[in-house]
mmCIF file of the C-alpha atoms, coordinates in Angstrom:
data_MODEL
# 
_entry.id   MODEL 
# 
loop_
_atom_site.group_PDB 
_atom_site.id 
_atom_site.type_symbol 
_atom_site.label_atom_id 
_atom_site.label_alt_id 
_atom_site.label_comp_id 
_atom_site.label_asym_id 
_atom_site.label_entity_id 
_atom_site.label_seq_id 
_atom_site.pdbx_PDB_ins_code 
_atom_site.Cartn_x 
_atom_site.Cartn_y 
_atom_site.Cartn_z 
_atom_site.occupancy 
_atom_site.B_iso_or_equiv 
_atom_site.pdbx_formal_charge 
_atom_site.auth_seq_id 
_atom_site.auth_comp_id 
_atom_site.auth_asym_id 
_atom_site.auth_atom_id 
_atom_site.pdbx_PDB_model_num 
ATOM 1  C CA . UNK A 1 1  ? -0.907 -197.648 180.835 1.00 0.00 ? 1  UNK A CA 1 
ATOM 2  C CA . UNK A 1 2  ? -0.215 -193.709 181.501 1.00 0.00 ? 2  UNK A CA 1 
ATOM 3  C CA . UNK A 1 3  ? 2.716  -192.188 182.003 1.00 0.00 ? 3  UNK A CA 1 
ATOM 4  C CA . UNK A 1 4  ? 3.617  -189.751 185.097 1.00 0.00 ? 4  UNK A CA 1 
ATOM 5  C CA . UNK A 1 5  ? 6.147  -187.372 185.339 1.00 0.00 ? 5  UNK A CA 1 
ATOM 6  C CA . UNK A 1 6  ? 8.028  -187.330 188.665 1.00 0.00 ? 6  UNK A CA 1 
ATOM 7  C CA . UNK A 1 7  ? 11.061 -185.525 190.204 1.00 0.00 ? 7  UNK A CA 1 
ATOM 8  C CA . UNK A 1 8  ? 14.403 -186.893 192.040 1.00 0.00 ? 8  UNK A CA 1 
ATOM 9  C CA . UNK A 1 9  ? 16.161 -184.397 194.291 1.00 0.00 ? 9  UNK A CA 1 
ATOM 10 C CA . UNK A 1 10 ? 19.474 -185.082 193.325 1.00 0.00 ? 10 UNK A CA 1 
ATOM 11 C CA . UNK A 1 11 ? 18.698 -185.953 188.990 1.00 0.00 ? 11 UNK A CA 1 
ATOM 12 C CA . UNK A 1 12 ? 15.746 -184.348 188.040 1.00 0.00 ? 12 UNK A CA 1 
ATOM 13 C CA . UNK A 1 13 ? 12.614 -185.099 186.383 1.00 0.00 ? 13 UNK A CA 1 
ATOM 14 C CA . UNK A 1 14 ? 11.734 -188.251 184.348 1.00 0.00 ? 14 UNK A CA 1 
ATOM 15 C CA . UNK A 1 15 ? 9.352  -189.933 183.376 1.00 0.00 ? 15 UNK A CA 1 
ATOM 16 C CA . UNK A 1 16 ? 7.483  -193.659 183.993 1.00 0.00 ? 16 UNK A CA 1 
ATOM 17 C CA . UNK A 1 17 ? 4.689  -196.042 182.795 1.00 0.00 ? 17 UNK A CA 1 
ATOM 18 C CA . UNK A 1 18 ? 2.860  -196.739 186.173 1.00 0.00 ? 18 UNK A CA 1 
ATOM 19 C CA . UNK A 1 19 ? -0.768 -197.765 186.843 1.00 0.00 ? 19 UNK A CA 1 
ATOM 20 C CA . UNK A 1 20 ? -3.347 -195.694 188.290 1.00 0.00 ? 20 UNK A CA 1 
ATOM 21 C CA . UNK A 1 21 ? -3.302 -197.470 191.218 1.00 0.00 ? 21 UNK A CA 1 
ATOM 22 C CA . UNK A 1 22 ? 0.284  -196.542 191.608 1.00 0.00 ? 22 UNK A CA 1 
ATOM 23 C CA . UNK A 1 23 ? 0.671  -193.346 190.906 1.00 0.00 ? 23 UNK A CA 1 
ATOM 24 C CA . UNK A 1 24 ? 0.713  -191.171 193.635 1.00 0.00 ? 24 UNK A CA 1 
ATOM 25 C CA . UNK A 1 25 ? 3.400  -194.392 195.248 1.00 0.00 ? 25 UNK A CA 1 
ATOM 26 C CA . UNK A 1 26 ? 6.851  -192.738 195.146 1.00 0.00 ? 26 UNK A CA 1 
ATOM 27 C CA . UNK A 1 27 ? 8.532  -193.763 192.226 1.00 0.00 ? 27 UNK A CA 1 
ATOM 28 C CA . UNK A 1 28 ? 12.479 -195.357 191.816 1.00 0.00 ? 28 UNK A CA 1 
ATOM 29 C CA . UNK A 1 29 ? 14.538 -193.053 190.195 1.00 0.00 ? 29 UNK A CA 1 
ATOM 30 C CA . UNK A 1 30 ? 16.280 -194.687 186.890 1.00 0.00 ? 30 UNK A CA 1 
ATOM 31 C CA . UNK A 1 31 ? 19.444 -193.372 187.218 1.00 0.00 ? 31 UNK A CA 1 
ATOM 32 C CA . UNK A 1 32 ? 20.218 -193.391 190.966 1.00 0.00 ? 32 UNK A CA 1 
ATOM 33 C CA . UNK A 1 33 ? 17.654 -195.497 192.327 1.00 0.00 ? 33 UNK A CA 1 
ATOM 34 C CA . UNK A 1 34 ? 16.296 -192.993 194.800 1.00 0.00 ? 34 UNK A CA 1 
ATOM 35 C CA . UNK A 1 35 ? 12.857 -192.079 195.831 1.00 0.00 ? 35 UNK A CA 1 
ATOM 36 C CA . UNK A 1 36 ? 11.260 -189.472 193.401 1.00 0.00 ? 36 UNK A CA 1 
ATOM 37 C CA . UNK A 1 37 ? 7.742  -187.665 194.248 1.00 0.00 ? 37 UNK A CA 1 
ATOM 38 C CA . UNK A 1 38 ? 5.102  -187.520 191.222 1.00 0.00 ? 38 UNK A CA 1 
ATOM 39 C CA . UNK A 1 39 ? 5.084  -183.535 190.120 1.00 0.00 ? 39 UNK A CA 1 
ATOM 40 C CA . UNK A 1 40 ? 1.119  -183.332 189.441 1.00 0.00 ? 40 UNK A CA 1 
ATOM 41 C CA . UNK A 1 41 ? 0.493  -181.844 185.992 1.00 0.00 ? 41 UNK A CA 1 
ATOM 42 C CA . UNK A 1 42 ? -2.573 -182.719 184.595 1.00 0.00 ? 42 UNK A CA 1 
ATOM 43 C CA . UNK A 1 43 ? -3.590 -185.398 182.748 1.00 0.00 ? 43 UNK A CA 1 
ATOM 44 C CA . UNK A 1 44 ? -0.952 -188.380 182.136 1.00 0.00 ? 44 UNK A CA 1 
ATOM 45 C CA . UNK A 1 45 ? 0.296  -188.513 178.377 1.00 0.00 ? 45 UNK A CA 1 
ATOM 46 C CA . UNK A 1 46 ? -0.270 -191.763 176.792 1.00 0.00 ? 46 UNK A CA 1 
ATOM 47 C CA . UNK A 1 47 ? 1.526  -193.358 173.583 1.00 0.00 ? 47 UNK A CA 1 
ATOM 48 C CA . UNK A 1 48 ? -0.381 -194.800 170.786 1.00 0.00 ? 48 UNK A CA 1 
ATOM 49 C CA . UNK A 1 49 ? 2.307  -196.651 168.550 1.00 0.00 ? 49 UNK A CA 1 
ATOM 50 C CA . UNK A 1 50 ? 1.665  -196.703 164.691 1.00 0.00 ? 50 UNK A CA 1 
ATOM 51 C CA . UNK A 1 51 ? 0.805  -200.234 163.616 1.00 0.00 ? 51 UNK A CA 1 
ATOM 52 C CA . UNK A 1 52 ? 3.643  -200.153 161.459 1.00 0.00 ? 52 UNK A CA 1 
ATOM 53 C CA . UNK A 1 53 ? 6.390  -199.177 163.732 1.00 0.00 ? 53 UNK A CA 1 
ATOM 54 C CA . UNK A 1 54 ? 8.528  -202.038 165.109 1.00 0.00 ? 54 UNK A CA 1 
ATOM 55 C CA . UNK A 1 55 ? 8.284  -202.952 168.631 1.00 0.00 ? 55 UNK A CA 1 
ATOM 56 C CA . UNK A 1 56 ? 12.501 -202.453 168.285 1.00 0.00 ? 56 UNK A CA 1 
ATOM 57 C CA . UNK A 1 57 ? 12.388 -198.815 167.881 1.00 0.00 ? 57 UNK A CA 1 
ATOM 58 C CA . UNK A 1 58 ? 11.448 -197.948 171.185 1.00 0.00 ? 58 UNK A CA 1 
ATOM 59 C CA . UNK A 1 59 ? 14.690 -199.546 172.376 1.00 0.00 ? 59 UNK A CA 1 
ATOM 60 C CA . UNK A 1 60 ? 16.386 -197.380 169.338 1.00 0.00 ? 60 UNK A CA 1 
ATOM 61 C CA . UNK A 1 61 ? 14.819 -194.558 170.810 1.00 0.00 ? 61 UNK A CA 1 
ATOM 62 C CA . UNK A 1 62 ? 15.616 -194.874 174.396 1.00 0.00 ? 62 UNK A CA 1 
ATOM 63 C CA . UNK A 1 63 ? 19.093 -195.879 173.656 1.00 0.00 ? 63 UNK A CA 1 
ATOM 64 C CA . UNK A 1 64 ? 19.561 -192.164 172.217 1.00 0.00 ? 64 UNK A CA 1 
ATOM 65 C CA . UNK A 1 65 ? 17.372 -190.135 174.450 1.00 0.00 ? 65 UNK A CA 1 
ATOM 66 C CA . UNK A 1 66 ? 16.703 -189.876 178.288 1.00 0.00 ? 66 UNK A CA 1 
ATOM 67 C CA . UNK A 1 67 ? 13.814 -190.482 179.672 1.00 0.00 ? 67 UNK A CA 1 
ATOM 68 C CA . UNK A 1 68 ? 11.455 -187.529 179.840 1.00 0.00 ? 68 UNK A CA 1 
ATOM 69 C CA . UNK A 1 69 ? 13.420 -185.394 176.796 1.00 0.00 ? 69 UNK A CA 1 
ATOM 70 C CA . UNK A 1 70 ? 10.820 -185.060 174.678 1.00 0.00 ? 70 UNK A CA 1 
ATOM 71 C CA . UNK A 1 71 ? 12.891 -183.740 171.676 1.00 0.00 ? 71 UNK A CA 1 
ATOM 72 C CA . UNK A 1 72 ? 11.341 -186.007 169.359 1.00 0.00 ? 72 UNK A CA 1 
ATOM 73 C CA . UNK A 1 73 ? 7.638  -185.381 170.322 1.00 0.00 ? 73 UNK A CA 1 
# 
C-alpha cells in the first residue's frame, strides 16, 4: 500500500499508509487527532522490506523516530 504525505494545521506534516481509494479522504492526524489535507507531491513512496529484516524493527524504528522524519532513509 503507498504512503501519502499530508499536513495538520496545528502539528505539521506526517506521513500514512492509505489506499488509493483513500487518498485524497482527509486523513486523522497521529498526534492530535485532527483533520489533515494530503500535500500532493508526486508519486507516493513505497517500502520494500529486506527479507531478512524482522517484522519487529519497524516498531524499533517508530519507537525512535516520528512519523515522516526520514533521517534514516
Amino acid at each position: 500500500m503507498p504512503i501519502y504525505d499530508y499536513r495538520c494545521d496545528a502539528c505539521g506534516a506526517f506521513d500514512q499508509m492509505r489506499s488509493v481509494a483513500a487518498r485524497d479522504l482527509p486523513a486523522e492526524c497521529p498526534w492530535c487527532g485532527m483533520a489533515a489535507v494530503r500535500i500532493p507531491n508526486g508519486l507516493p513512496v513505497l517500502i520494500r522490506h529486506a527479507d531478512d529484516q524482522a517484522a519487529s524493527d519497524d516498531g524499533a524504528y517508530l519507537a525512535r523516530h516520528r512519523t515522516g522524519c526520514r533521517c534514516c532513509l
